[in-house]
N, C-alpha and C positions, 0 to 999 in steps of 0.2 A: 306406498310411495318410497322409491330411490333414495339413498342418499350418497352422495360425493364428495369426495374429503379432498381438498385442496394437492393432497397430494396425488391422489387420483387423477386428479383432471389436468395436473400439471404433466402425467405421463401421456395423455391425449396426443393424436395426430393435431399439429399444430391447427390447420384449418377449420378442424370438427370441434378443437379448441372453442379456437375465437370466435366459430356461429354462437357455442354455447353462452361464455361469456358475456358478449353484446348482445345477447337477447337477457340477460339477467334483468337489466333492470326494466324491460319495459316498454311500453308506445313511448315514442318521443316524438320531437319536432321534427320536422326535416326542411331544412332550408338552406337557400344558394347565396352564398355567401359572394360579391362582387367587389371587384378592387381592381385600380390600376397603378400600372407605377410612373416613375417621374420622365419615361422615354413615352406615355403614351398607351403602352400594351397595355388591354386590362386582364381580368383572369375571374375567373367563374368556377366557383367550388360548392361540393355537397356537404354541411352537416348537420347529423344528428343529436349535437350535444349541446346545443343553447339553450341559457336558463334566465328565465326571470330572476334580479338582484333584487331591484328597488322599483318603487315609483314616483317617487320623490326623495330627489331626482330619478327621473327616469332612466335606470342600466337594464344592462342585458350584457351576460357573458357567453363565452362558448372556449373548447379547452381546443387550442390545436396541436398536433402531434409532433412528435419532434420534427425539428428542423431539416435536418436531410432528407426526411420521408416527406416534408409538406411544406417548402420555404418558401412559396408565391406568396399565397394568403398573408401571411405574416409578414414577411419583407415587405409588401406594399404596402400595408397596413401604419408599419413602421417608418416606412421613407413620407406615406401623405397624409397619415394620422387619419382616414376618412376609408369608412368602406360603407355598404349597403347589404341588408337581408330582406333577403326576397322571399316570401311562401309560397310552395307548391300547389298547384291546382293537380288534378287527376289527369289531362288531359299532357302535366307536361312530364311525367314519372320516367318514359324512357330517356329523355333530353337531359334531365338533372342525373339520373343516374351515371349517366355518361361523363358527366363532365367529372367524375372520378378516376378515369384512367388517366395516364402520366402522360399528358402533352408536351413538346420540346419547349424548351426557353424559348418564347418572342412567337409561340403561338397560341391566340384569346381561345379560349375553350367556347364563348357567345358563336364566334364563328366555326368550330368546328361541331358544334353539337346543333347549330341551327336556330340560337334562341338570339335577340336582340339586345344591345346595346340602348341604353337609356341614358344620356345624360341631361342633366337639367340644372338649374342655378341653382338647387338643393342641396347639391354634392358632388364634390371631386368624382365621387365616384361614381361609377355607372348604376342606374335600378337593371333591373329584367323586363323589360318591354311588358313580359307576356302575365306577370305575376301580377294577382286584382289588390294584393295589399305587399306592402314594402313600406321599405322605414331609412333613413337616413341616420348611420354612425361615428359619432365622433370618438379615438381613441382616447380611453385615461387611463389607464392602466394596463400593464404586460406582466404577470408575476408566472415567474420560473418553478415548474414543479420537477423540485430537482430526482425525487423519485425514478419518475421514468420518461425525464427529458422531454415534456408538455410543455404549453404556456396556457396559462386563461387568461385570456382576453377579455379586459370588460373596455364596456365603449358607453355612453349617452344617447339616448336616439333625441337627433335635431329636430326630424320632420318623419311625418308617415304621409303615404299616399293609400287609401282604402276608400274599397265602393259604399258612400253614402246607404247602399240598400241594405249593407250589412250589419250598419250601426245599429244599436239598440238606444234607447229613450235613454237608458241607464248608461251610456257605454260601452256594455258588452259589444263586442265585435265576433260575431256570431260566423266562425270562418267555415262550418259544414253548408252556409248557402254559396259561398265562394270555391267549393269541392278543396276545400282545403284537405292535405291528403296526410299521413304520417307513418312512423315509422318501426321498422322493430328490426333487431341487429342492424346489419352493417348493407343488407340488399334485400329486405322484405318491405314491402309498401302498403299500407290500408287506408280505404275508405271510414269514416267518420259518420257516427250514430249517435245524433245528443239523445242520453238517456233525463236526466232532470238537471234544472238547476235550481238552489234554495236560497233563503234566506238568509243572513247573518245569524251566524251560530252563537248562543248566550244561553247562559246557563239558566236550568226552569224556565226556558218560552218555547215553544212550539216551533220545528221548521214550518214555511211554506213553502210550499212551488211557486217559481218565475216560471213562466212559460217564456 
């Protein structure tokens, strides 16, 4: 096994870089983040960095990048307090990728990537038509990483919309029957393979399997 010393990989061809990096830590989410601003326009964004906070109350964060490299997401966010995360199904991987390129001010990425517009009395903001589970967010916080000019964003989810068939007795929301899809770096995309899931973990008792 390799090993790579930070100043090594600092000497890297920038791009060979950053595959390396963003694939460090792993599968993640990958979801379409929806917002519009106060003239109307909405805007539709790819990411990979949302995490479960809490559950009571229920947060959910995501880091966006600085400002000059990704000011829609954020500026809307901030002018209407209200955005939507939407989950990827397999069928829509080229569409949400897409919506990663740098469209001009005052054009919806929904309309140039081919995905729908949803709005409903849920939220200011727009869902994704096409996506089987989405959630409804309300801003509460914006904290400044002043490191390397990020912000994490946590927000409340108001409302979900998910297919009843996915629920489980328990809750679980079983998103590999929805082809729910994820991710590794910055443009690698995989399919989902539940291998088990168990029981509450406590000290001296036995795991079981949930099916």
């Amino acid at each position: 096994m390799a090993f790579f010393s930070s100043t090594e990989i600092q000497q890297w061809e920038r791009f060979y870089r950053g595959n390396f990096i963003n694939s460090l830590s792993g599968f993640k989410s990958a979801s379409l983040i929806a917002t519009v601003n106060n003239d109307g326009i909405s805007n539709l964004a790819l990411f990979s960095n949302i995490v479960h906070i809490g559950a009571d109350p229920a947060l959910i964060g995501f880091v966006n990048r600085p400002r000059e490299a990704a000011p829609h997401t954020l500026g809307n966010i901030e002018a209407t307090g209200h955005y939507t995360i939407n989950l990827i199904p397999a069928n829509l991987i080229e569409q949400a990728h897409q919506t990663s390129a740098k469209y001009a001010d005052g054009e919806s990425e929904f309309s140039a990537v081919g995905l729908t517009e949803e709005f409903t009395v849920h939220s200011k903001a727009p869902f994704v038509f096409e996506s089987p589970v989405k959630y409804a967010m309300e801003l509460k916080e914006i904290i400044p990483i002043k490191f390397n000019n990020t912000f994490f964003v946590i927000g409340s989810v108001t409302g979900v919309f998910a297919d009843e068939q996915i629920l489980a007795p328990d809750g679980f929301l079983d998103l590999e029957k929805a082809n729910i899809i994820t991710s590794l770096g910055i443009d690698g995309y995989y399919a989902t393979d539940k291998l088990a899931r168990y029981s509450y973990a406590k000290p001296g008792k036995d795991l079981t399997r949930i099916d």
